[in-house]
C-alpha positions in Angstrom: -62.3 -34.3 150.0 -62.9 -34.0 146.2 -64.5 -36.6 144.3 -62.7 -39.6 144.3 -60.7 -39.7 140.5 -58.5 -41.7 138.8 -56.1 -40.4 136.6 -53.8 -41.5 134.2 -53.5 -43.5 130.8 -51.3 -46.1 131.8 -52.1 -49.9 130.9 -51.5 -50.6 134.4 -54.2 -47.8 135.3 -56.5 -49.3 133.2 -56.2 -52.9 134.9 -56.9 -50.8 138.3 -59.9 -49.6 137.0 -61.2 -52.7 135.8 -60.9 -54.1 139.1 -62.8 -51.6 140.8 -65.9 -52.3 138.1 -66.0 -55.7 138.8 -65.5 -55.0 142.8 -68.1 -52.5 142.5 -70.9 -54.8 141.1 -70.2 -57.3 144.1 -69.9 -57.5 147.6 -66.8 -59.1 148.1 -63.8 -57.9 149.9 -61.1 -56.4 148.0 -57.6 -56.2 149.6 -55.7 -52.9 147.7 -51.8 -53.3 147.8 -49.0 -50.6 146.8 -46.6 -48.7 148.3 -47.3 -45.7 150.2 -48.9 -42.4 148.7 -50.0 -44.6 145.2 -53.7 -43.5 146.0 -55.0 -46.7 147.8 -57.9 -44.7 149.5 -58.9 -42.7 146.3 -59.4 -46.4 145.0 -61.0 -47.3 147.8 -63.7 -44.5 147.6 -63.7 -44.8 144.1 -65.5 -48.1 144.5 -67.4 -47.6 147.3 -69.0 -44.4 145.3 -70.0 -47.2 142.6 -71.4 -49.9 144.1 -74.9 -50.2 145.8 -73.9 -49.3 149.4 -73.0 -45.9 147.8 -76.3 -43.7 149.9 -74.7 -45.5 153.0 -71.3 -44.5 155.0 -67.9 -44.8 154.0 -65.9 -44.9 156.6 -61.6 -45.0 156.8 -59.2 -46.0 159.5 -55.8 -46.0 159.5 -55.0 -49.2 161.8 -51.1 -48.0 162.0 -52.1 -44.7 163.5 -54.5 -46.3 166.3 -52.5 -48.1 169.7 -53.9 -51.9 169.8 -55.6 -50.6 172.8 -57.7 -48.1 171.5 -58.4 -50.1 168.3 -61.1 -52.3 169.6 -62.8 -49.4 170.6 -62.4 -47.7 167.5 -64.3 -50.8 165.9 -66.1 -52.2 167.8 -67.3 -49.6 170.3 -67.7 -50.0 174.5 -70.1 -49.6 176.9 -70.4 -46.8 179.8 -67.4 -47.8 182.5 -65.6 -50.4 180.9 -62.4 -48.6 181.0 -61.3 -45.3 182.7 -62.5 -42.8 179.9 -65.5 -44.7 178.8 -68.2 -41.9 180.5 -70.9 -43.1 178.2 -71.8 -46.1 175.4 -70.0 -45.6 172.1 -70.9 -46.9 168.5 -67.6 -48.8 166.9 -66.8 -47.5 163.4 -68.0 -51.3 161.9 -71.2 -50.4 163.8 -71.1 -46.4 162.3 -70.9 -48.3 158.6 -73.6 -50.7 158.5 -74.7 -51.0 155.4 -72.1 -49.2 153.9 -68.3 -49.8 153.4 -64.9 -49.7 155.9 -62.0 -49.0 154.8 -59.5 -50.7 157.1 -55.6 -48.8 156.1 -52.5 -50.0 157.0 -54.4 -53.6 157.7 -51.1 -55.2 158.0 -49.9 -53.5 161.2 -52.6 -54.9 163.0 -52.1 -56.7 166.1 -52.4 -60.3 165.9 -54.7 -60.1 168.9 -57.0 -57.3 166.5 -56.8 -59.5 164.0 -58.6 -62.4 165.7 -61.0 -60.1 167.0 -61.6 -58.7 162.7 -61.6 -62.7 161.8 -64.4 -63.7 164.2 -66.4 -60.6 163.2 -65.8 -61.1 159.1 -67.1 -64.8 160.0 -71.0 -63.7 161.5 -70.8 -60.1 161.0 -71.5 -59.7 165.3 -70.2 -56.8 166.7 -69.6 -57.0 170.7 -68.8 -53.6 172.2 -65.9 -53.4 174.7 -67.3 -54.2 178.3 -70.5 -55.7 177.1 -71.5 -59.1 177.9 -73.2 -59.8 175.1 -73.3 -59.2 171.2 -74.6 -55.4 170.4 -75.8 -55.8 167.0 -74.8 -57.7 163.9 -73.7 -55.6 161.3 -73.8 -55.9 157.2 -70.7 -53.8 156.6 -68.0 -54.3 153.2 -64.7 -54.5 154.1 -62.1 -53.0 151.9 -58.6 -53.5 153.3 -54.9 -52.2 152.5 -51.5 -52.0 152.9 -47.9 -51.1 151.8 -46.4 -54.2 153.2 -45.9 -57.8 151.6 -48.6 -59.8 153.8 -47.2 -63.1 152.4 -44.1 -62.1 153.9 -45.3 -61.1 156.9 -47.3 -64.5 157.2 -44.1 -66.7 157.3 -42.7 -64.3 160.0 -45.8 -65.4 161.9 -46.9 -61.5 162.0 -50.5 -61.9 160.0 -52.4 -64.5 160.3 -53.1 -66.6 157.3 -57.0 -67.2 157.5 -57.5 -63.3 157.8 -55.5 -63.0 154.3 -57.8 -65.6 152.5 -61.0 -63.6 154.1 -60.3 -60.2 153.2 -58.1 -60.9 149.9 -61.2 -61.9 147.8 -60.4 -59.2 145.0 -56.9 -58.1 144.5 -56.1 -54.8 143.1 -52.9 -53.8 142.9 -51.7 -50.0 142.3 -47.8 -49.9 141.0 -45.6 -47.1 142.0 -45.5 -44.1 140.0 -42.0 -44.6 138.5 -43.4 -48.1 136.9 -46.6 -46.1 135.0 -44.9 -42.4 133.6 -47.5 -42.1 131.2 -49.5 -41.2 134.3 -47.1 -38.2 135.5 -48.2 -36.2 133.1 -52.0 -35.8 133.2 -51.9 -36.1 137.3 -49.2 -33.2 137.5 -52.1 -31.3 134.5 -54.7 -32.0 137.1 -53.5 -31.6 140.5 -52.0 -27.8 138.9 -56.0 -27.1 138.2 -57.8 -28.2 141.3 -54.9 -26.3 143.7 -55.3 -23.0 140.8 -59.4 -23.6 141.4 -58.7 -23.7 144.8 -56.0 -20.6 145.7 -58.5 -18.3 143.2 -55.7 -18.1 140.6 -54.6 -18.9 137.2 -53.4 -22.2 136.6 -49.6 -22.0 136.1 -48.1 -23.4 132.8 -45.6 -26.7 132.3 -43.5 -26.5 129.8 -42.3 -29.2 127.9 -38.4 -29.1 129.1 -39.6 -29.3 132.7 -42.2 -32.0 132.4 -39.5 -33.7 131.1 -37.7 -33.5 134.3 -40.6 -34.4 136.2 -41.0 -37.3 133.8 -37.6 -38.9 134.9 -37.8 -38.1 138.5 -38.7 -41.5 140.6 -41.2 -39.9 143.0 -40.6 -42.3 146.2 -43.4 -40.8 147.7 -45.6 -41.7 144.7 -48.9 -39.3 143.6 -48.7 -37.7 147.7 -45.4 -36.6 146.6 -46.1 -35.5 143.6 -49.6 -33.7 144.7 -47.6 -31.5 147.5 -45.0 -30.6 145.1 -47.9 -28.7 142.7 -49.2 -27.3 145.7 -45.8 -25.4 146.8 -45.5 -24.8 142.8 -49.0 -22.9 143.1 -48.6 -21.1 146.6 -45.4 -19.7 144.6 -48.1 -18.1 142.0 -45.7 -18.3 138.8 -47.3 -17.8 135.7 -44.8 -20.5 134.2 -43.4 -23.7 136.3 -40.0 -23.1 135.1 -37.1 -26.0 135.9 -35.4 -23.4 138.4 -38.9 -23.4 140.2 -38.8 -27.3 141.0 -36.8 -29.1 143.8 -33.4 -29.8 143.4 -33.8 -33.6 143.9 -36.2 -33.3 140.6 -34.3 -30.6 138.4 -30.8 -33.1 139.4 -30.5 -35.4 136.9 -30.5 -39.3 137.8 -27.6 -40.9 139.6 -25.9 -37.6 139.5 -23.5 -37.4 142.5 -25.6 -34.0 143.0 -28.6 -35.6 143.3 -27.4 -38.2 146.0 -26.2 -35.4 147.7 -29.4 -33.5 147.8 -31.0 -36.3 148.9 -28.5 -36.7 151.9 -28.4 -33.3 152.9 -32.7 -33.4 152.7 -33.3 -36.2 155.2 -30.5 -34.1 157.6 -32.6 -30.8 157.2 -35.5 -32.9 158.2 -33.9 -34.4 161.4 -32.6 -30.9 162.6 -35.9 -28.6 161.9 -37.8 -31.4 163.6 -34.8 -32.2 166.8 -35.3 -28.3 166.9 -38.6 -27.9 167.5 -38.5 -30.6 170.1 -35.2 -28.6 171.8 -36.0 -25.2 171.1 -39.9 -24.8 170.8 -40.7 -27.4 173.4 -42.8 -29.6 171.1 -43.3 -33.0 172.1 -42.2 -36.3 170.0 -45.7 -37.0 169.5 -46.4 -33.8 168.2 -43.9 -33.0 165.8 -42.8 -36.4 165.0 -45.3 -38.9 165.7 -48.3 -37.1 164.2 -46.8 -36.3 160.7 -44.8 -40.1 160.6 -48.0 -41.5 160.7 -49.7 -39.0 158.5 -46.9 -40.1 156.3 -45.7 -36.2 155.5 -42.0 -37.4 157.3 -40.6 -40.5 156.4 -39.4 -43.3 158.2 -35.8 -42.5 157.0 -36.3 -38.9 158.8 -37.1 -40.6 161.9 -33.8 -42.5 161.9 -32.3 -39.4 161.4 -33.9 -37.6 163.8 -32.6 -40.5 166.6 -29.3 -40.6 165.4 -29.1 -37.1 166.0 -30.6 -37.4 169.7 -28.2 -40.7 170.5 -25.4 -38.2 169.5 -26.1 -35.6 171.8 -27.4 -37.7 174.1 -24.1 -40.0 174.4 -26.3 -42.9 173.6 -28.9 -42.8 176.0 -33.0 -43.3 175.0 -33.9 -42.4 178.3 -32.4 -39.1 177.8 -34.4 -39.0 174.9 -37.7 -39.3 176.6 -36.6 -36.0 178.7 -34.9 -34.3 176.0 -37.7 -34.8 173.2 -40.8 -33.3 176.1 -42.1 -36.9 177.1 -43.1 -37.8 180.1 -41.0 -40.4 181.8 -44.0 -42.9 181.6 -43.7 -42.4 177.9 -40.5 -44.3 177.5 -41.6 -48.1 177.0 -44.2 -46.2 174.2 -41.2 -44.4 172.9 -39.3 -47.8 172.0 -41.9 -49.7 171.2 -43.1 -47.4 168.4 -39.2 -47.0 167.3 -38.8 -51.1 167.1 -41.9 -51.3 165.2 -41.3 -48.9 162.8 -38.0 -50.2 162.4 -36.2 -46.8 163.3 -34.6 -48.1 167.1 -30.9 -47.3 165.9 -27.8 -48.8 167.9 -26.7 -46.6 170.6 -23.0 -48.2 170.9 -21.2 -46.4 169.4 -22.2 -43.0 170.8 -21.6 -44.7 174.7 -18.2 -44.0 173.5 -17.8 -40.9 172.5 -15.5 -37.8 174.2 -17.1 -36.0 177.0 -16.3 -32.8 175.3 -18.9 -33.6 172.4 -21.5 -31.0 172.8 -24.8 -31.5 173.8 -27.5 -29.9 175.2 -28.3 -29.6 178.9 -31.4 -31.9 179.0 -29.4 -34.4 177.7 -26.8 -34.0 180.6 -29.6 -33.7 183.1 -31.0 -37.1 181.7 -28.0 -39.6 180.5 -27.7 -40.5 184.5 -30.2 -42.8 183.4 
């Protein structure tokens, strides 16, 4: 990964990077909020690479992409036998960062039962691996947390508890959206052009004016991520000029343009049937082709919805018949619904129970829906 960078102009910009000086010449913990693809581990990094732990490890975890049950391995580490796969001891990552920094992602999907486990160990720093009887090592790690979500919110649901927010929420720094700083558009479309042109061996396109002025106005919803993989098809493409014509329709479609809501529409669709064929044709499993890049974030939540709405229809409103029909083993199914109902994409199957027996679907789903 490249340097960690900040760029921009924006007044709001600057505020970030004021924060990370005055995080970087303590040891507090800093909780980093914004929504996703904003840049929250490039800030992360960014003050870890300034601070005095910067000749020891940084080390990143995404808490969303690790089941609760593998997560208190992941940190905390186990000893030889303590659960079927556990042929030998195992460092945790808090153990793998002493003395330098961990970057917990995604901090508020954490289990309540993890985050007891992260409370005790913020309080005296002792790690206890997984099957051991005793504490391991204590460890002088910096915790640097984030998240998308409103924690305050997620508080009064009961979902996070309160004392963990007051221990890790010492420094706040909070990264807007792109659509709130546009100053910034500019200079990180500039530089993400040069470092994919550095890297593909070629000549950095140009941008002219009438098209950075569309790029201007567009809202990116997926933030700089969006932005950064949009440049990168631009210079795959090799054009000497980045031309409107050249850009995605949902950017080149002016705002609130019945065209544009269209293109959007019609996107998340094409996203739901390339993925529901590569499950159906290709034989890819769920966790392959949609679970992997959900929590990667390169599909989006509304894709998944999509994608089950797509299944319930063929499927005449069975999810067991999506288990076979998607290349899961039966055993998956509880794991199925749970990650659907947590990531709020479990869609009602009602309506499809009803539907005429003539609808077509495809065999697997036939062979399944006696379930």
């Amino acid at each position: 990964m490249e340097n960690p960078l900040l760029v921009g102009t924006s007044p709001a910009l600057d505020l970030v990077r004021a924060e990370v000086d005055l995080a970087a010449t303590c040891d507090a913990k800093v909780l980093i909020t914004g929504p996703s693809g904003v840049g929250k581990e490039v800030v992360a990094r960014l003050l870890h690479t300034r601070s005095p732990r910067r000749a020891r490890p940084f080390v990143p975890i995404n808490c969303a992409a690790v089941p609760d049950k593998l997560l208190e391995s992941e940190l905390f580490g186990h000893t030889r036998g303590s659960f079927t796969d556990a042929v030998s001891d195992k460092k945790g990552l808090l153990e793998i960062a002493n003395g330098g920094t961990i970057f917990l992602d995604e901090i508020g999907e954490m289990s309540l039962r993890m985050q007891a486990l992260l409370l005790r160990f913020l309080e005296n720093g002792e790690i206890q691996r997984v099957g051991a009887e005793r504490v391991s090592v204590v460890a002088n790690v910096r915790i640097v947390s984030a998240t998308n979500r409103n924690l305050a919110e997620r508080i009064a649901a009961g979902e996070f508890r309160e004392d963990l927010y007051y221990r890790i929420n010492v420094i706040h720094v909070t990264i807007p959206p792109l659509r709130e700083r546009r100053e910034d558009i500019a200079p990180i479309w500039d530089h993400c052009v040069r470092l994919f042109s550095q890297r593909s061996g070629l000549a950095a396109p140009l941008t002219p004016p009438h098209a950075m002025e569309l790029l201007q106005q567009y809202d990116w919803p997926g933030n700089v991520r969006e932005l950064r993989n949009v440049v990168e098809r631009m210079c795959y493409r090799s054009p000497v000029v980045i031309t409107p014509p050249l850009l995605p329709a949902e950017i080149r479609t002016p705002k609130g343009t019945p065209e544009r809501a269209t293109t959007a529409a019609a996107a998340g669709a094409s996203v739901a049937t390339t993925l529901a064929k590569r499950m159906l044709e290709n034989k890819e499993t769920f966790w392959d082709a949609v679970y992997a890049p959900f929590m990667t974030r390169d599909i989006t939540r509304e894709d998944v919805r999509q994608l089950v709405l797509v299944g319930l229809e063929r499927s005449r409103g069975s999810y067991k018949a999506l288990v076979s029909a998607f290349n899961m083993q039966p055993q998956d199914y509880r794991r199925f619904l749970n990650f659907l109902r947590k990531y709020d994409c479990h869609m009602p199957f009602q309506r499809f129970r009803m539907m005429p027996a003539h609808v077509e679907r495809d065999a697997r789903f036939d062979r399944a829906s006696s379930y």
